[in-house]
Biopython code that builds the backbone (N, CA, C, O; Angstrom):
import numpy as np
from Bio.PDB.StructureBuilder import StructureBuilder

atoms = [
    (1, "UNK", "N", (0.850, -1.154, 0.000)),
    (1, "UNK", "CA", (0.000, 0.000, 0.000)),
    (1, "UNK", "C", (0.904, 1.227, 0.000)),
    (1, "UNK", "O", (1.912, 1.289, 0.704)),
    (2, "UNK", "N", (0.539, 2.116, -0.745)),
    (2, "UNK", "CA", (1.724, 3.515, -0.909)),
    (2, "UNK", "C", (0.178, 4.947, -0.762)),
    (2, "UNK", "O", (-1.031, 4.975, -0.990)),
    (3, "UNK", "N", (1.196, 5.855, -0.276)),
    (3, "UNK", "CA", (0.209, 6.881, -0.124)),
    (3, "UNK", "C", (0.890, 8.347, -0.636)),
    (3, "UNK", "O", (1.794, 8.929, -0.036)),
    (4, "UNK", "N", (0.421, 8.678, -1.544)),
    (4, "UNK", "CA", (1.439, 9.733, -2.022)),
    (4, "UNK", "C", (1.618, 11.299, -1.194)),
    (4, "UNK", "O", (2.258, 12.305, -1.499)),
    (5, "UNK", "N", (0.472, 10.871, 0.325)),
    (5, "UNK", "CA", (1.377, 11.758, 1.373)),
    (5, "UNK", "C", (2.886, 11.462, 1.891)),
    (5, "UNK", "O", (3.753, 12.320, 2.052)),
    (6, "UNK", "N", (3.021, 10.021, 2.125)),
    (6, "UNK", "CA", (4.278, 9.465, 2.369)),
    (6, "UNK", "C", (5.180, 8.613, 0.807)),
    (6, "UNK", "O", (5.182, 7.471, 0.347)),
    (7, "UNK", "N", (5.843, 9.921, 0.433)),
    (7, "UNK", "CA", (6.418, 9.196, -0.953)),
    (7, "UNK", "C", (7.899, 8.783, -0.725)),
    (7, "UNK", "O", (8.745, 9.292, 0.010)),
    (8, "UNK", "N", (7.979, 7.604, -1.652)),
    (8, "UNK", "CA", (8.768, 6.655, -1.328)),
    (8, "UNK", "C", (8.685, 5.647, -0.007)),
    (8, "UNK", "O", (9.536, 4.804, 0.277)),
    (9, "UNK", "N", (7.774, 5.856, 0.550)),
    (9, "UNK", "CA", (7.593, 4.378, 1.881)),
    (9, "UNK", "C", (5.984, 3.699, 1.186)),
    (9, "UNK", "O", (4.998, 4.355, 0.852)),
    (10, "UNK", "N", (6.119, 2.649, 1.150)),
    (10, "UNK", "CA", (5.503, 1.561, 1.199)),
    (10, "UNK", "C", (5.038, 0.508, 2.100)),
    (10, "UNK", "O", (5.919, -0.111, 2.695)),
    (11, "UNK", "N", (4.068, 0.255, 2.269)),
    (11, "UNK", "CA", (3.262, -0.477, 3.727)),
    (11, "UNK", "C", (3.214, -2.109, 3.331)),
    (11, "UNK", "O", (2.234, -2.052, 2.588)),
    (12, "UNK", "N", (3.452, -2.974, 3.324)),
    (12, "UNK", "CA", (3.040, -4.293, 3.217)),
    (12, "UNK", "C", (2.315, -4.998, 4.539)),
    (12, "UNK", "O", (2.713, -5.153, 5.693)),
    (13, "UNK", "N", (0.848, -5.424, 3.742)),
    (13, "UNK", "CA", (-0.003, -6.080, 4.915)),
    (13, "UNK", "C", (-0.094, -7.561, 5.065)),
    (13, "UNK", "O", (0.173, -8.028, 3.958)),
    (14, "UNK", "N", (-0.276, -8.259, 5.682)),
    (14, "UNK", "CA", (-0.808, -9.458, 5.672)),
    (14, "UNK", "C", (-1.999, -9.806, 6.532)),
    (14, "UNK", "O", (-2.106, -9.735, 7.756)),
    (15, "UNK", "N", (-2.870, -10.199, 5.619)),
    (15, "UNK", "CA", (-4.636, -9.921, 6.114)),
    (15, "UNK", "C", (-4.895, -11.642, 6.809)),
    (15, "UNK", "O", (-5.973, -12.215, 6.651)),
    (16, "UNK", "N", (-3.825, -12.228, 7.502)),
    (16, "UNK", "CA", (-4.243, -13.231, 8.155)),
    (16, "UNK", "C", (-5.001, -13.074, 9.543)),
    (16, "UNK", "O", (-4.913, -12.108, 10.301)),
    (17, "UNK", "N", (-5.762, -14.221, 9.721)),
    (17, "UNK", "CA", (-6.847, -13.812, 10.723)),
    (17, "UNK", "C", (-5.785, -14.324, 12.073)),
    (17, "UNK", "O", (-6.520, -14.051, 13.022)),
    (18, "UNK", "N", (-5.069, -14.645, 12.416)),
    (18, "UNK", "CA", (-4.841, -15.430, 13.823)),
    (18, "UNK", "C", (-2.752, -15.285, 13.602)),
    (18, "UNK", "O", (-2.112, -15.097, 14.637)),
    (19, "UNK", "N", (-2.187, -15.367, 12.611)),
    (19, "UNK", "CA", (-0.716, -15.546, 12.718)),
    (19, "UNK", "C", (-0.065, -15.242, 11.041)),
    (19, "UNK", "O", (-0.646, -15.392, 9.966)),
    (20, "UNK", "N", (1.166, -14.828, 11.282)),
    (20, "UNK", "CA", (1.422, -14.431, 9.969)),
    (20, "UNK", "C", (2.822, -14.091, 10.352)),
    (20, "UNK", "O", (3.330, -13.444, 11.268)),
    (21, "UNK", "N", (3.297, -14.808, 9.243)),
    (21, "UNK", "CA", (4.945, -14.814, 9.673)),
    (21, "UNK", "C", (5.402, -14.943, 7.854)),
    (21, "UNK", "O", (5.256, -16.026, 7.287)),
    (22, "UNK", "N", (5.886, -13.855, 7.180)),
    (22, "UNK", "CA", (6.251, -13.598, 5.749)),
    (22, "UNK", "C", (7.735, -12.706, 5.933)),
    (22, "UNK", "O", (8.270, -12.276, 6.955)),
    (23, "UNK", "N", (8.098, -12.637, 4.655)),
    (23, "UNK", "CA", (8.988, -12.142, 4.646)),
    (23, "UNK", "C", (8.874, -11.621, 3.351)),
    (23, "UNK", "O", (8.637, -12.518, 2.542)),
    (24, "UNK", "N", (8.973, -10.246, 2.737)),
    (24, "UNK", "CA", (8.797, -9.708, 1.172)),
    (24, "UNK", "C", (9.577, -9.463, 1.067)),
    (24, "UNK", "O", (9.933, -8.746, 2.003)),
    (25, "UNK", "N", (10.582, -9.670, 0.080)),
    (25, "UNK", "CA", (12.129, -9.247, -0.532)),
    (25, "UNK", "C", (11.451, -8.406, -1.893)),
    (25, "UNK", "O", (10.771, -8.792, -2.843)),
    (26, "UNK", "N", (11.941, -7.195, -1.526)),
    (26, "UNK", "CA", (11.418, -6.250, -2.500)),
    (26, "UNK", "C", (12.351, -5.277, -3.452)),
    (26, "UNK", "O", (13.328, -4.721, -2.951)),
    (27, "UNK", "N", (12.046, -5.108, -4.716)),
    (27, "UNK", "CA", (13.389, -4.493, -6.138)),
    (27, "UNK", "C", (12.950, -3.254, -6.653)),
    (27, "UNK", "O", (12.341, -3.331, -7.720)),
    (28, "UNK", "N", (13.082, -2.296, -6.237)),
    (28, "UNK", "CA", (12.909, -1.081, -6.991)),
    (28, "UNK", "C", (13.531, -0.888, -8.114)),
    (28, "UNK", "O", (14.591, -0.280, -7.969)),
    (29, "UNK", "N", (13.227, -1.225, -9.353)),
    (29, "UNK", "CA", (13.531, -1.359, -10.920)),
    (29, "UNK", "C", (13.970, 0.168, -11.220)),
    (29, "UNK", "O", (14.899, 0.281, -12.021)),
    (30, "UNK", "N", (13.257, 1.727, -10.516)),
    (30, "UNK", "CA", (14.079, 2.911, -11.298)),
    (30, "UNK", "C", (15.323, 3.342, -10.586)),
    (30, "UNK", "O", (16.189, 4.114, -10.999)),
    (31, "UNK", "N", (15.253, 2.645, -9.331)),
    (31, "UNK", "CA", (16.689, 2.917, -8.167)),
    (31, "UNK", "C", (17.171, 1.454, -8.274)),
    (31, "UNK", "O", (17.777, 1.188, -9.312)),
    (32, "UNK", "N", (17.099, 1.020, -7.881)),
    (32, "UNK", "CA", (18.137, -0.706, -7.971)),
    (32, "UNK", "C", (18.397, -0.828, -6.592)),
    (32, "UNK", "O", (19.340, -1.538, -6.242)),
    (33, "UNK", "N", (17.526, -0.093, -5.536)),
    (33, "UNK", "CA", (17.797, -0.673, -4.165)),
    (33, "UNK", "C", (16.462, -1.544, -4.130)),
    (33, "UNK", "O", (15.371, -1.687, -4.682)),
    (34, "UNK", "N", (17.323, -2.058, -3.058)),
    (34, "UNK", "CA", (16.263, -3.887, -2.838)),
    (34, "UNK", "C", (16.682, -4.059, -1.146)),
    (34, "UNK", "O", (17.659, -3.837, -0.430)),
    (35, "UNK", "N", (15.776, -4.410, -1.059)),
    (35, "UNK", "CA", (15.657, -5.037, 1.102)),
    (35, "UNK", "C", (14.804, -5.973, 1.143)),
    (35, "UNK", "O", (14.629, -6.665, 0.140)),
    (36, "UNK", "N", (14.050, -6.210, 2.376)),
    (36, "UNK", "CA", (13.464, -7.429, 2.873)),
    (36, "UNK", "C", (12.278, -6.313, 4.030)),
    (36, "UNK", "O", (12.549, -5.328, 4.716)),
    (37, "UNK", "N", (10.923, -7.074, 3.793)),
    (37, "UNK", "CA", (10.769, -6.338, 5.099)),
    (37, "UNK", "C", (9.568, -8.000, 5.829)),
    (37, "UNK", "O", (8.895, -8.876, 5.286)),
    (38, "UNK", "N", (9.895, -7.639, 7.198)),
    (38, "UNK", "CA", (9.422, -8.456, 7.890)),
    (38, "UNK", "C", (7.692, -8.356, 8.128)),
    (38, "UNK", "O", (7.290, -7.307, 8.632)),
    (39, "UNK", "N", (7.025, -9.049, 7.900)),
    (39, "UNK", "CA", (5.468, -9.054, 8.499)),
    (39, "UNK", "C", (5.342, -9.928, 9.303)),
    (39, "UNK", "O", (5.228, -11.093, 8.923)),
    (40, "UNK", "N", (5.328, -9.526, 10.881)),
    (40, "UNK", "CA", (5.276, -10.066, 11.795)),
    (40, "UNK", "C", (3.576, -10.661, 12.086)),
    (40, "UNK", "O", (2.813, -10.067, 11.325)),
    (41, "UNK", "N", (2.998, -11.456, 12.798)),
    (41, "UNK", "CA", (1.791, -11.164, 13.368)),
    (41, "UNK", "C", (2.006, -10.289, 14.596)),
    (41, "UNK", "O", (3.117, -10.601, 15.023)),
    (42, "UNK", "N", (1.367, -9.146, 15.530)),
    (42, "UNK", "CA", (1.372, -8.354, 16.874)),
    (42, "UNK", "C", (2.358, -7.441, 16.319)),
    (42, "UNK", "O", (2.290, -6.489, 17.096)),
    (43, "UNK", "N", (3.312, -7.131, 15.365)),
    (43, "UNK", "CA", (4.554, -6.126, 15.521)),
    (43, "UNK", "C", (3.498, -5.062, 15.389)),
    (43, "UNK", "O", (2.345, -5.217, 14.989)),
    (44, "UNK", "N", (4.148, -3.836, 15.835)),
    (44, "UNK", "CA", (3.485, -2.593, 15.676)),
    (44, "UNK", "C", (3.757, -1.689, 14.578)),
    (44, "UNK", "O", (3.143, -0.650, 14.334)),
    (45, "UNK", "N", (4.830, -2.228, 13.873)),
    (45, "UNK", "CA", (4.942, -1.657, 12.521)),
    (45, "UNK", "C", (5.602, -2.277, 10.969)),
    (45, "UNK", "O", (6.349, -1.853, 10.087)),
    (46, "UNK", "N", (4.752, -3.640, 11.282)),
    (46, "UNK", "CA", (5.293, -4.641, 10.148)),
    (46, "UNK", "C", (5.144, -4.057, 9.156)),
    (46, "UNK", "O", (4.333, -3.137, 9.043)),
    (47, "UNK", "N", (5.823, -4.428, 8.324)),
    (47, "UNK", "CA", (5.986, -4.310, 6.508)),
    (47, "UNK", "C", (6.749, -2.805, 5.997)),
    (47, "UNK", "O", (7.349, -2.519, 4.961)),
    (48, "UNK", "N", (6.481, -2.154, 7.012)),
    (48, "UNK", "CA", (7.127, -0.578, 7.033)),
    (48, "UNK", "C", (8.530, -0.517, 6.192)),
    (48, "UNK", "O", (9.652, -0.871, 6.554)),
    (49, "UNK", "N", (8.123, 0.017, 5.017)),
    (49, "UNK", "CA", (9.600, 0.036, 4.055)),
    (49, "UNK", "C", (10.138, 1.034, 3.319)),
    (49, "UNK", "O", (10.024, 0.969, 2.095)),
    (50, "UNK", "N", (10.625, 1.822, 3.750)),
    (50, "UNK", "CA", (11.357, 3.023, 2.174)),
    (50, "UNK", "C", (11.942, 2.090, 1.216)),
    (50, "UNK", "O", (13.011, 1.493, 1.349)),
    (51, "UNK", "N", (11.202, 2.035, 0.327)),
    (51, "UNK", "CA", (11.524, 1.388, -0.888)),
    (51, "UNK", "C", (11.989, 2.499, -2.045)),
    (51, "UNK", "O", (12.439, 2.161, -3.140)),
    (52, "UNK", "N", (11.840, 3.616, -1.699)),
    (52, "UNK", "CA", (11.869, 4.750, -2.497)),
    (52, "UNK", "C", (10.858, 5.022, -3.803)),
    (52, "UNK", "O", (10.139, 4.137, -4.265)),
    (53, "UNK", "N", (10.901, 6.031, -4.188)),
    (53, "UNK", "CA", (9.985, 6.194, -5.227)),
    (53, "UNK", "C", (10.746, 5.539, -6.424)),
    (53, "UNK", "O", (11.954, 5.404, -6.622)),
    (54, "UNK", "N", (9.220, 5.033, -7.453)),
    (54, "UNK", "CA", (9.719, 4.308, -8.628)),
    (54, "UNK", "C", (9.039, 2.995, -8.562)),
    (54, "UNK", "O", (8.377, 2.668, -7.576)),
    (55, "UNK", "N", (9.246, 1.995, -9.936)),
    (55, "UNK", "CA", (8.206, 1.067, -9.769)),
    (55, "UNK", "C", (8.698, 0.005, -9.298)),
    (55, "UNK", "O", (9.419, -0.331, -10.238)),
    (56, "UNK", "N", (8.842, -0.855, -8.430)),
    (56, "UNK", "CA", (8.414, -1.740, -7.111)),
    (56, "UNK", "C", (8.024, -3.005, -7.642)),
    (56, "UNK", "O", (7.027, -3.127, -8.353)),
    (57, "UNK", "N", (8.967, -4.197, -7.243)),
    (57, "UNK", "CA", (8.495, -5.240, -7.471)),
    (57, "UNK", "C", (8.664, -6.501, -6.516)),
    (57, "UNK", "O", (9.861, -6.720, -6.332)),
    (58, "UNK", "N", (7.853, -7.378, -5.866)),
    (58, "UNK", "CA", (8.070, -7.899, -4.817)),
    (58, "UNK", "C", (7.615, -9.240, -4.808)),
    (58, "UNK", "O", (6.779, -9.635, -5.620)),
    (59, "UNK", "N", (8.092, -9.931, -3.976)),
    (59, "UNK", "CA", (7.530, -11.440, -3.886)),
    (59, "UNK", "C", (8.072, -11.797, -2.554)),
    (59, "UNK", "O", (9.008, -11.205, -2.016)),
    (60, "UNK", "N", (7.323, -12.959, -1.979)),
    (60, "UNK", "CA", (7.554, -13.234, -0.442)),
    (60, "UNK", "C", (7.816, -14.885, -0.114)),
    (60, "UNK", "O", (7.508, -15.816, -0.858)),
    (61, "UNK", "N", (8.238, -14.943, 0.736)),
    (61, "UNK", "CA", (8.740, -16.759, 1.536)),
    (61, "UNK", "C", (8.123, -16.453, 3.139)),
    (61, "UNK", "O", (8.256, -15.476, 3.876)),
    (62, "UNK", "N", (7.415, -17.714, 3.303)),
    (62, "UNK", "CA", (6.764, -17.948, 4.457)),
    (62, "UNK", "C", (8.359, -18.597, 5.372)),
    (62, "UNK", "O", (9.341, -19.126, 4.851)),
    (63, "UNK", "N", (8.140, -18.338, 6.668)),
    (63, "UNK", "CA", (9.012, -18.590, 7.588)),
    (63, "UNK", "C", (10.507, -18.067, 7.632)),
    (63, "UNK", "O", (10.810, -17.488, 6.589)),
    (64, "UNK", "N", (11.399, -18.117, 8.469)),
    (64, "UNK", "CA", (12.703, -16.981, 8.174)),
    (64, "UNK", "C", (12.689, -16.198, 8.502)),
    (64, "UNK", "O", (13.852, -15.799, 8.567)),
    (65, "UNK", "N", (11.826, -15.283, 8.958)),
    (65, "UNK", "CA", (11.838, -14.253, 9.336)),
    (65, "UNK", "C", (12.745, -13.944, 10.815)),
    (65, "UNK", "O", (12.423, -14.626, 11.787)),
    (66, "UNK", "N", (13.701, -13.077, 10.959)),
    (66, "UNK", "CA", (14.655, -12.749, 11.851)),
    (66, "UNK", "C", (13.697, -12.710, 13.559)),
    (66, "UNK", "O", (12.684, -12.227, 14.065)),
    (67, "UNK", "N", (14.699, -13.454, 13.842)),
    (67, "UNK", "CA", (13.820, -14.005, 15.350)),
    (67, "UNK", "C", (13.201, -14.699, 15.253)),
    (67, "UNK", "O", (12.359, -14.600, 16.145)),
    (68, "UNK", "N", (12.967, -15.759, 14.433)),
    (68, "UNK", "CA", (12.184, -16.825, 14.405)),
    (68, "UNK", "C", (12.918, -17.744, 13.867)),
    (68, "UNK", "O", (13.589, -17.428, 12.885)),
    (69, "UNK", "N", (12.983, -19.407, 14.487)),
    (69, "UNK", "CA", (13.569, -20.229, 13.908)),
    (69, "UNK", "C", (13.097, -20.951, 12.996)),
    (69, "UNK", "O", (11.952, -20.570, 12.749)),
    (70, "UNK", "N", (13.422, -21.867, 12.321)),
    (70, "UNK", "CA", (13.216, -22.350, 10.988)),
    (70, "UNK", "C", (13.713, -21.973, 9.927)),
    (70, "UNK", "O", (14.390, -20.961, 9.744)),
    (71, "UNK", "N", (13.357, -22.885, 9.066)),
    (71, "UNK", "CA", (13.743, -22.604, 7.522)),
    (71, "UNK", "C", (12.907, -21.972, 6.715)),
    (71, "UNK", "O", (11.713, -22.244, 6.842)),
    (72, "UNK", "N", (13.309, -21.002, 5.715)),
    (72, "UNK", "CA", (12.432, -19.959, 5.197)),
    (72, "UNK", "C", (12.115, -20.843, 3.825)),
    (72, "UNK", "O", (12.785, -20.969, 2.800)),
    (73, "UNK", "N", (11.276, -21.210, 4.073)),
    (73, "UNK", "CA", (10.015, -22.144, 2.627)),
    (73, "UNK", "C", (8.883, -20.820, 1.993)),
    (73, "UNK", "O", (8.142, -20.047, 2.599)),
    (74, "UNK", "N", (9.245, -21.053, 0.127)),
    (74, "UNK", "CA", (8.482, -20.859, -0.229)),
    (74, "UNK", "C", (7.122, -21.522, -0.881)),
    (74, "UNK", "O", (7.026, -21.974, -2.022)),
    (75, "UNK", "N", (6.030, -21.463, 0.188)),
    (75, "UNK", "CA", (4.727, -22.426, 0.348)),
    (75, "UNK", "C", (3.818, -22.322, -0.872)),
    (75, "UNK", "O", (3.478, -23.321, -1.507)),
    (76, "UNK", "N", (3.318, -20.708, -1.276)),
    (76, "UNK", "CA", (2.394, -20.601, -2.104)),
    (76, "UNK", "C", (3.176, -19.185, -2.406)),
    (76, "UNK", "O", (3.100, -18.236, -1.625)),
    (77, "UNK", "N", (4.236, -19.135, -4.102)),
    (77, "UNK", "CA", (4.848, -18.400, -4.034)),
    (77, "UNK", "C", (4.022, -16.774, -4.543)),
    (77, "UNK", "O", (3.192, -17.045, -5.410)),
    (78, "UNK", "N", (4.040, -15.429, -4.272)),
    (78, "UNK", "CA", (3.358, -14.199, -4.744)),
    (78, "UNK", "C", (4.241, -13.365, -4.915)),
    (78, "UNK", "O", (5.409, -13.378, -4.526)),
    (79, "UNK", "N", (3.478, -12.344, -5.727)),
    (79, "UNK", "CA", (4.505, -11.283, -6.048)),
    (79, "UNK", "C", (3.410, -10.569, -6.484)),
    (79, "UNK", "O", (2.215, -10.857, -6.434)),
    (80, "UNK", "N", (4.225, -9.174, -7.109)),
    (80, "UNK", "CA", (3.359, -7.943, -7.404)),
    (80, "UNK", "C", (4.038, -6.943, -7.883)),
    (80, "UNK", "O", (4.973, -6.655, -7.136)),
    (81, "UNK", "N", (3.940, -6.064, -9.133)),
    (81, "UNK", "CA", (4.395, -4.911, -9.237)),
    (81, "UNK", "C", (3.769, -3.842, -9.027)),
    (81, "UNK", "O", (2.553, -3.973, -9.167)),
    (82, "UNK", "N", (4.142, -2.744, -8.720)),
    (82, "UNK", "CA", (3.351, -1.378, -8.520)),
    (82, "UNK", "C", (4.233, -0.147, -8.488)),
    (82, "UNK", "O", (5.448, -0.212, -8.302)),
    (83, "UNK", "N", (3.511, 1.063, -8.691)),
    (83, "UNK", "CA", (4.265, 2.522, -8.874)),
    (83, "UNK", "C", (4.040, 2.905, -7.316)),
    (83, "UNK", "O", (2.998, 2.897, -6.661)),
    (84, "UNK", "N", (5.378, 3.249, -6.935)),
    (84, "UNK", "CA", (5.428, 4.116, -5.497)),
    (84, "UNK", "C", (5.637, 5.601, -6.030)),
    (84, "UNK", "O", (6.437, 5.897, -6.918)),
    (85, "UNK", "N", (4.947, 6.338, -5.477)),
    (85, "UNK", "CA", (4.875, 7.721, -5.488)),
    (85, "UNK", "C", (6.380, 8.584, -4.723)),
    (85, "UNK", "O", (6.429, 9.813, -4.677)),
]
sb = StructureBuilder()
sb.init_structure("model")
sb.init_model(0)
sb.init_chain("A")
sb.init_seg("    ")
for serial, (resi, resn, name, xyz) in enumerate(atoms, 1):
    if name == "N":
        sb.init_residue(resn, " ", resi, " ")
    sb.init_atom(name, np.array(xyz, "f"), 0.0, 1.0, " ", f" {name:<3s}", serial, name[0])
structure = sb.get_structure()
């Protein structure tokens, strides 16, 4: 989700009802910076990312996520492109 009051940050949600543990590794195609952002279930500011402005492309792996043990499996793989403001 992008809001072109806040340009260049990008929100990633995960609309699970009870637990949610993702990880989005995300590519800004007009800058060439790329990160990871964590979607915790309870964090108070999961997915929170300056991805910078430009168009945005992302896909995610269930488990892995920092502070959590296990192996990071991709279950049901997604992705998405979009314009950040």
């Amino acid at each position: 989700m992008t809001n072109a009051d806040e340009p260049g940050l990008t929100r990633f949600r995960c609309v699970a009802d009870s637990y949610c543990e993702l990880v989005v590794h995300w590519h800004n195609l007009s800058t060439g910076e790329s990160g990871a952002a964590d979607l915790l279930y309870g964090s108070s500011t999961p997915g929170v990312t300056r991805t910078g402005s430009g168009t945005v492309v992302a896909a995610f792996t269930a488990g892995g996520a920092r502070g959590y043990p296990g192996t990071p499996t991709t279950l049901l793989p997604g992705g998405g492109v979009w314009a950040v403001p």
